[in-house]
Structure formats: structure tokens, C-alpha cells
C-alpha positions in Angstrom: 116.5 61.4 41.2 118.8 63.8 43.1 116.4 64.7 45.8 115.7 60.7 46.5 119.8 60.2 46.4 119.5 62.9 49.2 116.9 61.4 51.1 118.0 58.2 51.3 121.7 59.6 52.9 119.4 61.6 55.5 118.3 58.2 57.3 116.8 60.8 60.0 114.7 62.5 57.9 113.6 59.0 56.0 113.5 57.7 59.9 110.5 60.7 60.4 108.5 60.1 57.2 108.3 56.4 57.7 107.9 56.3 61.7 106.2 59.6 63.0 103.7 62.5 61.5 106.7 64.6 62.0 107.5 65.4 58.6 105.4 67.1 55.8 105.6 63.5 53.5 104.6 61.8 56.7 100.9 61.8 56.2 101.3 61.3 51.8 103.2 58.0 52.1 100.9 56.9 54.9 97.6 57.7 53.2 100.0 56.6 49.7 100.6 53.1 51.7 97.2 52.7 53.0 95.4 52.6 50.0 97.7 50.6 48.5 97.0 47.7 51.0 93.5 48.3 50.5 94.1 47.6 46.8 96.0 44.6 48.0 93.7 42.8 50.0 90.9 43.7 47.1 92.9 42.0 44.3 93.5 39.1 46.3 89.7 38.6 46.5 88.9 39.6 43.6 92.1 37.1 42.4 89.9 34.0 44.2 86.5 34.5 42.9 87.7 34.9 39.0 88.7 31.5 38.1 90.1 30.6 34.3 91.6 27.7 32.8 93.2 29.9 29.9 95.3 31.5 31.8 98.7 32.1 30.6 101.5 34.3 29.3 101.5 32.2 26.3 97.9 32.7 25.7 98.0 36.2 26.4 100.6 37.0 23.6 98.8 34.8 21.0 95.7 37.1 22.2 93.9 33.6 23.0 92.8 34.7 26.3 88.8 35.7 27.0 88.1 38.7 28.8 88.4 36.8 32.4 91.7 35.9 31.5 92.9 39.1 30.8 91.6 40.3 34.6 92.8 37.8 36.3 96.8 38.4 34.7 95.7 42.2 35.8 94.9 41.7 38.9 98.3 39.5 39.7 100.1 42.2 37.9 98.9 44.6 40.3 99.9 42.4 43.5 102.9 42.0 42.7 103.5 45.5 41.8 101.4 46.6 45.4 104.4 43.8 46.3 107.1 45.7 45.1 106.0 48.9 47.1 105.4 47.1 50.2 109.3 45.1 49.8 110.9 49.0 49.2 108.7 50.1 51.9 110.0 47.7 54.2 113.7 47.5 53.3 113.9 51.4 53.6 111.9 51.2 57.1 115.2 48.4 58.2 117.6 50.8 56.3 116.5 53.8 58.5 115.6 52.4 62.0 118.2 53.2 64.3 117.5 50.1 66.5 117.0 47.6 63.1 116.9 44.1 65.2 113.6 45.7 67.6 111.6 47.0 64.7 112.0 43.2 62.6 111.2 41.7 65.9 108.6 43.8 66.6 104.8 43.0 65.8 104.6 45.4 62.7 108.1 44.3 61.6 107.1 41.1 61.8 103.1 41.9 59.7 105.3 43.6 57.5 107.5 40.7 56.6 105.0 37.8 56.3 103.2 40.4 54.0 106.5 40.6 52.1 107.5 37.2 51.5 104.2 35.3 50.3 105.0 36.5 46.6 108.4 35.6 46.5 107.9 32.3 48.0 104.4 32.0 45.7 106.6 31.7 42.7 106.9 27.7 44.7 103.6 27.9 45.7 101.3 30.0 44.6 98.6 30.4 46.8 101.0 31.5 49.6 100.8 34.7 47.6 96.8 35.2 49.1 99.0 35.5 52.9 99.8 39.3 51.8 96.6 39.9 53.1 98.1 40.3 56.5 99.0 43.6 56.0 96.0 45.1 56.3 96.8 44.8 59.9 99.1 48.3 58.4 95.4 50.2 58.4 95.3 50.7 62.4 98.0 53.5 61.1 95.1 55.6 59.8 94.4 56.7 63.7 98.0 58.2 63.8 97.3 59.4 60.2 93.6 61.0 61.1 95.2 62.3 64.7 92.2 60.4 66.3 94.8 60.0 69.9 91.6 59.1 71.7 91.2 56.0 69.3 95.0 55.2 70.5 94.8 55.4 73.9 92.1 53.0 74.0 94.0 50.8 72.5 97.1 50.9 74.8 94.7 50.9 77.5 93.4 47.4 75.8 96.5 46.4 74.6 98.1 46.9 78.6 94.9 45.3 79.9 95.7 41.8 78.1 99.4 42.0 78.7 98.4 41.9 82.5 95.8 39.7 82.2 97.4 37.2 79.8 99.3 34.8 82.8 95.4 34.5 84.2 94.6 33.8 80.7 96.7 31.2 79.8 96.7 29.2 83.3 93.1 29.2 82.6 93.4 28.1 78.8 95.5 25.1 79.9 92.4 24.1 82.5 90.0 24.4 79.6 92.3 21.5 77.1 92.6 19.4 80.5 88.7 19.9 81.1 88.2 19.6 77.2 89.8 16.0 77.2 88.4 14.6 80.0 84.6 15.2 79.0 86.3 13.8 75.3 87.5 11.2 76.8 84.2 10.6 79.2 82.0 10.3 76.2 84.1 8.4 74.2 83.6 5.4 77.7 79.4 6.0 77.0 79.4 6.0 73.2 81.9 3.9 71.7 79.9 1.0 72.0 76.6 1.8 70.2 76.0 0.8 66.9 76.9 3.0 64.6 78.6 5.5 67.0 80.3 8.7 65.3 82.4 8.8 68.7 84.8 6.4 66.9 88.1 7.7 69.1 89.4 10.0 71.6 90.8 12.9 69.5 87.5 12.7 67.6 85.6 12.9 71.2 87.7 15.7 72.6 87.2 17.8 69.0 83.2 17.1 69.7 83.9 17.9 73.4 85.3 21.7 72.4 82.6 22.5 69.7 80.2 21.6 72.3 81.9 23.7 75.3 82.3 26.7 72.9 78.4 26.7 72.2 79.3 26.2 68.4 77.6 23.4 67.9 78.1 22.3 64.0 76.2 19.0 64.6 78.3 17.0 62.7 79.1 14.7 66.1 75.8 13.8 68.1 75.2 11.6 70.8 72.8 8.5 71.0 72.8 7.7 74.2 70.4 8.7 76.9 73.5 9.1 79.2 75.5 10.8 76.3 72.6 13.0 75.3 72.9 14.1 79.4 76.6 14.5 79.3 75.5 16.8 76.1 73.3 18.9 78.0 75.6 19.0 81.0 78.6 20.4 78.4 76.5 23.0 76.8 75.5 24.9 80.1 79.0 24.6 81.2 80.5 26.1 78.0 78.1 29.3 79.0 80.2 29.7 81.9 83.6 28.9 80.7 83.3 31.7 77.9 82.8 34.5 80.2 85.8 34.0 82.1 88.1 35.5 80.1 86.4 38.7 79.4 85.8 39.1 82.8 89.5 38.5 83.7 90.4 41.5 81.4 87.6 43.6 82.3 88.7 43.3 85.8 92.2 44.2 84.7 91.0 47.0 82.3 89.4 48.8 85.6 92.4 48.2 87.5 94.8 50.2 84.8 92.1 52.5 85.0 92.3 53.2 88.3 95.7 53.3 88.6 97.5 56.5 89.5 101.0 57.3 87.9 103.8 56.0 89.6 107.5 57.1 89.1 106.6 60.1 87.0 105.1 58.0 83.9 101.0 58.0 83.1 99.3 54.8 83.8 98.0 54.4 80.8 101.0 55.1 78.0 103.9 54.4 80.7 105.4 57.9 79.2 107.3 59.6 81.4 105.3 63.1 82.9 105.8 66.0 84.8 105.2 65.2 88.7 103.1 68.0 89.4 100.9 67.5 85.8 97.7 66.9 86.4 97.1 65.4 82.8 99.7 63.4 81.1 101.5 65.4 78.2 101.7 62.5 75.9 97.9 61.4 75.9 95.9 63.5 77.9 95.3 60.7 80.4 94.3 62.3 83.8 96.9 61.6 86.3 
């Protein structure tokens, strides 16, 4: 109890087990946490597929629950004890963080506290308590964990790519919902007289209009038409073209960072600053 009292007063030390793989605890309560979220999102499937109608603390006291009951009240058990570690885990990561309003706002702050409040706010509504499962967005530690650096500057090299590329992205997203509801709208003007037309209004066209432009194609929403059934075809070759845009867009940008020497002293790819006369970054071995 002593040496817990003691870490918890050395917020630097807590700061180094929790954040880096600088201290010797560092890799135990990141493989510790790990599996725990494994557990987590295993319980929570498990919790869906075993369905009871006995279940209850009252029936479990009077030992009238069958055997699926019994699983069932120990599988919740164990969420919300995984629960409890994942609440300390996250109160002591705010406790020791020297700048506490950039790690809550940050994207792991943020995974961490959705993942956090769906079993308190399940005691309202219970199914909110299936939302932990977010967490397992935690396992992309085990590359820091298994010292697999090549793994992680791919990933900043992707993650940089669609940073750069995401103004492109979205001026070309907000083409695709214009496009989208014109062709909706288009079909709706061919179909919505024939008999027993499934185009029966515009937001139904336009959701008919994207299923067919993704290449999805569920089937539910079909043209009669001869001049619908064209439109149809028309839609579906376009989609193939639409699709690819994006990808290209970052691949482009991906090739770019790539390419890119470092500028300023910092390497291209993890913006970390280097020595100017390194031929290879320091940080991540990124050739300069």
C-alpha cells in the first residue's frame, strides 16, 4: 500500500509507466491493459449472443437461475470490473499528464472516455454499456509495446498523408452529396409515376442514388423504367470512377511526404527535430 502511496506522489514516474516504455512497469501494465480490453470486447460478444429471460439478482440468490443465467451475470460482472480498471486507468493517466486538457482532447483521451462512460451511463440504458468496445482502438499500443517502430512510422507516414490530403477529400465529398442528390432527384422525375414505383420520394431516391454510386447495390430500390433502368446503368459505371478518387488523392499525397526532404532540421516523416548533418533521422530511422 506504501509503495502505491509513493507512486502516486511521483506523478513523473506514474507519467513514464502510463505514457512511454521508459520505465520497467511500462511494458506490464501495457500488456496488463491490453489483455484486459481483449477480455472486454470478448464479454461484450459473448454478453449479445447469450440471451435469458431469468436473469436477475433476485433469481440468482434464490439459486433459480439455469446455467445461462449464471454466465450471462458473469460475464457483466467481469465488464464492469474490466470497467473499473479502465476508469482508474484513465483518471490516473489525467492525474499525471502534465498538459491534462491536450491528452482529454486528444484522440486516445477521447477513445478512452467514451470507453469509460458507457457503463455508468448503462445503469439508464443498458445497451450503451456494448460502446466500451471502442477501446479496443487501445490495441495499436502493442507496436510501442512489441518495439515494432517500423509498424509506427507507417502509420505516421499514413496518418500525415490523410491530414494533407483531407481538404481535397472533403471538397470532393461535398461534390459527391451534390452529385448524389441530383441523380436522386433525376430518377425520382422518371419513376414516380409508374405504378407501383418504390421511388415514392426524394430522400428515398437520393438513399437509392448512393447505394447505387457506391457499387453496393442491396436491391431493395429497383428501377422499372426503360429510361430508369438506363439512368441505373449510367450510375453504376460512374460509381467505379468516383471510388478511386480518394485513394488516389492520398496515394498521390503519400508519395509526396515520401519524397519530401527535411526542412528546418525535423524528418519528413515524424516532424521530430534532427541533427542537420544526420543522414538518418534519430527518432525513426527515416532517411533524410
Amino acid at each position: 500500500m506504501k509503495k502505491i502511496i509513493t507512486l502516486l506522489k511521483d506523478k513523473e514516474r506514474l507519467y513514464k509507466i502510463l505514457f512511454t516504455d521508459e520505465d520497467k512497469w511500462s511494458r506490464p501494465v501495457d500488456i496488463t491493459i491490453m489483455i484486459a480490453i481483449v477480455l472486454c470486447a470478448i464479454s461484450a460478444a459473448m454478453e449479445s449472443v447469450v440471451k435469458v429471460n431469468d436473469f436477475s439478482l433476485h433469481a440468482l440468490l434464490n439459486l433459480e437461475m439455469t446455467t445461462r443465467g449464471i454466465i450471462k451475470f458473469a460475464i457483466i460482472l467481469l465488464e464492469y470490473l474490466l470497467s473499473l480498471i479502465f476508469t482508474v486507468e484513465y483518471i490516473l493517466r489525467i492525474y499525471c499528464s502534465p498538459v491534462k486538457r491536450e491528452y482529454v482532447l486528444s484522440f486516445f483521451g477521447a477513445i478512452d472516455f467514451l470507453a469509460t462512460m458507457p457503463q455508468v451511463l448503462s445503469v439508464f440504458f443498458p445497451p450503451l454499456r456494448y460502446f466500451s468496445i471502442m477501446r479496443t482502438f487501445r490495441l495499436i499500443r502493442i507496436f510501442r509495446v512489441l518495439k515494432l517502430f517500423t509498424f509506427i512510422n507507417e502509420g505516421i507516414l499514413l496518418l500525415e498523408s490523410i491530414r494533407r490530403s483531407m481538404t481535397k477529400i472533403l471538397v470532393y465529398f461535398l461534390f459527391v452529396v451534390v452529385l448524389v442528390c441530383i441523380i436522386g432527384t433525376i430518377m425520382y422525375i422518371v419513376e414516380c409515376h409508374h405504378p407501383g414505383t418504390q421511388f415514392t420520394d426524394i430522400p428515398t431516391s437520393i438513399y437509392w442514388a448512393i447505394v447505387t454510386m457506391t457499387t453496393v447495390g442491396y436491391g431493395d430500390i429497383t428501377p422499372d423504367t426503360g429510361l430508369g433502368q438506363f439512368l441505373s446503368g449510367v450510375v453504376m459505371i460512374l460509381g467505379y470512377t468516383i471510388i478511386a478518387v480518394p485513394t488516389g488523392i492520398v496515394s498521390a499525397t503519400m508519395i509526396d511526404v515520401t519524397k519530401k526532404k527535411g526542412m528546418n532540421g525535423r524528418c519528413p516523416r515524424c516532424n521530430q527535430k534532427t541533427d542537420l548533418n544526420a543522414n538518418y533521422c534519430k527518432h525513426c530511422g527515416e532517411r533524410l
